[in-house]
C-alpha positions in Angstrom: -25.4 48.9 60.4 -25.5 45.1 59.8 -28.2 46.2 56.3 -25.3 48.3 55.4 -22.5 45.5 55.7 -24.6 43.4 54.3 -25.3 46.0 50.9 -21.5 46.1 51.0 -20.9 42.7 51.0 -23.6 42.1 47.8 -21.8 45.2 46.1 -18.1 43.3 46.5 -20.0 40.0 45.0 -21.3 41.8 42.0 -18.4 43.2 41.3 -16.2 40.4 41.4 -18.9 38.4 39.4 -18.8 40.8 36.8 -15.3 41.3 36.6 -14.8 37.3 36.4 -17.4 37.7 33.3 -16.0 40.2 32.1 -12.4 38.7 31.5 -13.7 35.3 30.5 -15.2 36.9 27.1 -11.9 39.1 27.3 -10.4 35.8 26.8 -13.1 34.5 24.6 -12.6 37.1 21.8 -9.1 37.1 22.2 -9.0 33.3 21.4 -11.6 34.0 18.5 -9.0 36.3 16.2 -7.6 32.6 15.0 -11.0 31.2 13.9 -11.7 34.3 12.2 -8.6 34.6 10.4 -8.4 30.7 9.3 -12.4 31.1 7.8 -11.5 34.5 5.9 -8.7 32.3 4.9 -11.4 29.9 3.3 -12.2 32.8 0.9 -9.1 32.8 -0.5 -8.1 36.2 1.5 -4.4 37.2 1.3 -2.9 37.9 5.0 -1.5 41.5 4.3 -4.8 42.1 2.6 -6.8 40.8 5.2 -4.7 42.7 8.0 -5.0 45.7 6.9 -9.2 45.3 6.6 -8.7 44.3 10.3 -6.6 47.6 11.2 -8.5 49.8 8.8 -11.8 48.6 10.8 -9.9 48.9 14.2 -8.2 52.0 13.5 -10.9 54.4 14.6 -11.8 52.7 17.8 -8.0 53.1 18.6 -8.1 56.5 17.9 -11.4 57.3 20.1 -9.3 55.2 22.8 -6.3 57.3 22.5 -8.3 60.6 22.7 -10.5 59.1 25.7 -7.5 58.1 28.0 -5.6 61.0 26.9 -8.2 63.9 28.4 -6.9 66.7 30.6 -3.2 64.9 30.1 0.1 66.4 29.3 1.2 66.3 25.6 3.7 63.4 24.8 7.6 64.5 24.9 9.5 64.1 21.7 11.3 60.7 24.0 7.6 59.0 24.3 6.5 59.9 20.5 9.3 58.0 19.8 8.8 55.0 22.2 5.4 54.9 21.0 6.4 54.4 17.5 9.0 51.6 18.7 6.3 49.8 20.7 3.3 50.2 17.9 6.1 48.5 15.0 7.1 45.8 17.2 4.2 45.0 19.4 1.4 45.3 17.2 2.2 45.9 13.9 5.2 43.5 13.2 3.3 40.4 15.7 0.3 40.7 14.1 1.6 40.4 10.6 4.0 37.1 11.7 0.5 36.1 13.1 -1.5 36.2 10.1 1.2 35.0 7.5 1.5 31.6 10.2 -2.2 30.8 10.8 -2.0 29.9 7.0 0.3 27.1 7.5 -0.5 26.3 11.2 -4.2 25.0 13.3 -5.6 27.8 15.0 -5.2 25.3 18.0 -1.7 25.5 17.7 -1.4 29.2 17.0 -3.3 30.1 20.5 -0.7 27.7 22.2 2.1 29.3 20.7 1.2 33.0 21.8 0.5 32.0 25.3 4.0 31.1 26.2 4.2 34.7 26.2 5.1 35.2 29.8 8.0 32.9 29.5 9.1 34.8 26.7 8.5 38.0 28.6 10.7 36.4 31.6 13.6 35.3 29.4 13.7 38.5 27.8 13.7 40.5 31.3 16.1 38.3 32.2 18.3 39.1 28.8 18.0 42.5 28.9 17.5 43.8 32.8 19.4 40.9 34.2 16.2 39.7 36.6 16.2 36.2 38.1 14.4 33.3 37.1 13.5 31.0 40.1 13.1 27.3 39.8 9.8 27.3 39.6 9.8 29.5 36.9 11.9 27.5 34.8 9.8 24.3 35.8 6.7 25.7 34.4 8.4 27.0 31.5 9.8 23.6 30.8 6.4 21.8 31.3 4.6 24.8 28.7 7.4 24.4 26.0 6.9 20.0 25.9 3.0 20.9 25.7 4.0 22.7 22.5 6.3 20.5 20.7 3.4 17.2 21.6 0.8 19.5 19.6 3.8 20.5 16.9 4.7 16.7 16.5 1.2 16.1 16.0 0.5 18.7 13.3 4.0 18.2 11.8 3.0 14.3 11.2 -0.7 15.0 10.0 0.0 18.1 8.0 3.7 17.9 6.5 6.5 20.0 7.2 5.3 23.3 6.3 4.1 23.1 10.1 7.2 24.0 11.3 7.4 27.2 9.2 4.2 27.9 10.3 5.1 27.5 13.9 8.1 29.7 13.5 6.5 32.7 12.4 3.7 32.6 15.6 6.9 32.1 17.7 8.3 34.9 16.0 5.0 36.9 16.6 4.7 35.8 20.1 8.8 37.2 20.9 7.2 40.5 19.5 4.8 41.3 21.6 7.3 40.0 24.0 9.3 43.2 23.4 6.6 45.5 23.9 5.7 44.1 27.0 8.7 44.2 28.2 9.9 47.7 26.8 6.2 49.3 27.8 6.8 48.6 31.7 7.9 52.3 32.1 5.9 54.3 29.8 2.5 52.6 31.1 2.8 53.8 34.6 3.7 57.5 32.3 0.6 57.2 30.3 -1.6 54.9 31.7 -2.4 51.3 29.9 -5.0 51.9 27.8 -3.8 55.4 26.7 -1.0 53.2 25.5 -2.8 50.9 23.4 -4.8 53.3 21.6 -1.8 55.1 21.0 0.6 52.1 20.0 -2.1 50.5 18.3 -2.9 53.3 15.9 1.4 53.4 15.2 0.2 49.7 14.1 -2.9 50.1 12.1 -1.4 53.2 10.6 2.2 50.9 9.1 -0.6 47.6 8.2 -2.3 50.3 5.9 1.3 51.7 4.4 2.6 48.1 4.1 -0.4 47.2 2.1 0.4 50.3 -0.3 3.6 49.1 -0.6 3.8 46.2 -1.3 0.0 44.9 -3.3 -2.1 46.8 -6.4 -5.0 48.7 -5.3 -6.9 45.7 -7.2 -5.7 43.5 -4.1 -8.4 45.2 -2.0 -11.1 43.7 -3.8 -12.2 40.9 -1.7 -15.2 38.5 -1.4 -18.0 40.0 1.1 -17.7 37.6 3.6 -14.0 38.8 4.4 -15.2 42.1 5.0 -17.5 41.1 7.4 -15.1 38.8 8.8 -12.6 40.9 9.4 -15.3 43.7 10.8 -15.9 40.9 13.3 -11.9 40.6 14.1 -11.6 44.5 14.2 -14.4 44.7 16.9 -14.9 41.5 18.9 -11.7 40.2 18.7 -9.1 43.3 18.6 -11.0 46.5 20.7 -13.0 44.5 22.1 -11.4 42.5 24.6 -8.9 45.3 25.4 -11.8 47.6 26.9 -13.3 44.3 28.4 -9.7 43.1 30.2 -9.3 47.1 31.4 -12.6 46.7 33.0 -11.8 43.1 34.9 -9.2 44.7 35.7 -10.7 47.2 37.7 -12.8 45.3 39.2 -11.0 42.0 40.3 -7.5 42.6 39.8 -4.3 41.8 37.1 -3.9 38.2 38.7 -7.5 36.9 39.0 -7.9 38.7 35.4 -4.9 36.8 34.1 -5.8 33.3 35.8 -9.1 33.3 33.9 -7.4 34.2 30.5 -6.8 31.0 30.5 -9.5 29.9 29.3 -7.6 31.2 26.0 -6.4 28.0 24.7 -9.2 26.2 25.2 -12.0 28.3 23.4 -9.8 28.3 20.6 -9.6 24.7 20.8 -13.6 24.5 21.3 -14.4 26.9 18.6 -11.5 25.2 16.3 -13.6 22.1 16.2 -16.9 23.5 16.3 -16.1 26.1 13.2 -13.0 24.7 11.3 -13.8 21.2 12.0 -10.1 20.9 13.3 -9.3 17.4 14.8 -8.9 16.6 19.0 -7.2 14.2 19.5 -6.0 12.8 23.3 -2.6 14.1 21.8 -3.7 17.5 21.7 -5.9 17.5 25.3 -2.3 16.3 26.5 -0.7 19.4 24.9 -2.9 21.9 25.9 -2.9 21.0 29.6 0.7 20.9 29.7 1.0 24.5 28.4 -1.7 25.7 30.5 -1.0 24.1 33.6 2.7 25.1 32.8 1.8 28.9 32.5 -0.2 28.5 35.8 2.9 27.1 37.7 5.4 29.6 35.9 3.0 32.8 37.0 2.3 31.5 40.4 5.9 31.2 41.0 6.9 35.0 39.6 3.5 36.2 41.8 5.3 34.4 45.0 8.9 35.9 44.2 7.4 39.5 43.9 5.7 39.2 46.9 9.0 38.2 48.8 10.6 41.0 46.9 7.7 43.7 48.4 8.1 42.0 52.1 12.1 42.5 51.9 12.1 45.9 50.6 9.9 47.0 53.6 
């Protein structure tokens, strides 16, 4: 019995170890989209051009995600097809393009900042729209996140010239996005399950990057340098499917909360891999910035964790 406790025990460890692994390159390849997209940049890549390389690569994995969480599952309703469709335009489709079009006038350092004031987004937009509470500590960490970005705006705005700001709109605008879907997807992902979801939304989203490429460039617009190609292979698979299946599997295996805490780690890779590959500059101004926004998202989550859990023990 105690040998058997004891193979128990080691099981649990592994498990959590790998599921702490697991999420840090989550995180990891996450963070990584930026660098990508500022180097293909470099080759003088377009962003609707180079998003829809990124989507066309993606798109099959999406699909093969789709059809793998969607086995022995009822058919979508006409209601979901539609929801779907909503979510894949504005969570996916509609960020990534405000993404790509700001990286061009913003530091991927910034960028990564901007999109993780998602939750606050998420929780103003709950609050908008279903009317939920934000506690004080909510709001404290919100405040603390939202100075940590206007220290590393101010610094870009004075080193690189106004066309920061414009820059730092569109990832804002990107980030309220994918706000949207997360807070419009609450109900169909306990329908369909999360990663049935984002093979299906995602694919809406590959699917409208392709058409708005048609649209709106000449077929000659596809012809890009090599390197972009391989570039955006590298986005499509390490940085886009990638991290999705790696997330789903920390997930499992340690949990939403202990997954999210080590996403953290976001900012900072990007910030890392921003100096090591774009030669970006870190400054004290910007190690300021960055632990304001993450140490701000920390107090903001640990505050909503704490009012759900006095929600769960009053409901019972």
């Amino acid at each position: 019995m105690p040998s058997a406790k004891i193979q128990q025990a080691q099981a649990a460890s592994e498990r959590i170890a790998s599921g702490l692994v697991l999420a840090l390159l989550g995180a990891v390849g996450f963070s990584a989209k930026a660098i990508i997209v500022k180097l293909a940049y470099r080759h003088g890549a377009d962003a609707v051009a180079l998003l829809m390389y990124r989507m066309l690569f993606a798109l099959p994995m999406f699909v093969l995600m789709a059809w793998w969480a969607g086995r022995g599952r009822p058919r979508l309703t006409a209601r979901e097809r539609l929801s779907v469709l909503a979510l894949g335009v504005t969570g996916y489709y509609l960020a990534s393009l405000l993404d790509f079009e700001g990286l061009r006038y913003i530091s991927a350092s910034l960028e990564r900042l901007i999109l993780y004031l998602n939750p606050t987004l998420v929780m103003l937009l709950a609050r908008i729209v279903y009317g939920r509470g934000i506690r004080w500590g909510q709001l404290l960490g919100m405040a603390i996140s939202y100075c940590g970005v206007v220290l590393v705006f101010g610094l870009e705005v004075h080193v690189q010239g106004a066309h920061v700001a414009w820059g730092t709109l569109l990832v804002l605008l990107s980030a309220l996005s994918y706000a949207v879907y997360l807070v419009h997807s609450d109900a169909l992902v306990r329908r369909l399950g999360s990663l049935r979801l984002v093979g299906l939304a995602s694919t809406v989203a590959c699917l409208c990057c392709l058409l708005h490429f048609a649209l709106t460039r000449p077929l000659a617009a596809a012809v890009v340098a090599p390197p972009v190609l391989w570039l955006s292979l590298l986005n499509a698979t390490l940085c886009t499917a990638a991290p999705i299946l790696l997330m789903m599997m920390a997930i499992e295996r340690i949990g939403a909360s202990a997954a999210t805490q080590i996403g953290m780690v976001g900012p900072l890779s990007t910030i890392f891999m921003g100096v090591w590959f774009l030669e970006e500059p870190f400054t004290p101004w910007m190690a300021a910035g960055t632990a304001l926004v993450v140490g701000g998202i920390f107090v903001c989550t640990r505050a909503a964790r704490r009012a759900a859990g006095t929600a769960i023990v009053a409901s019972r």
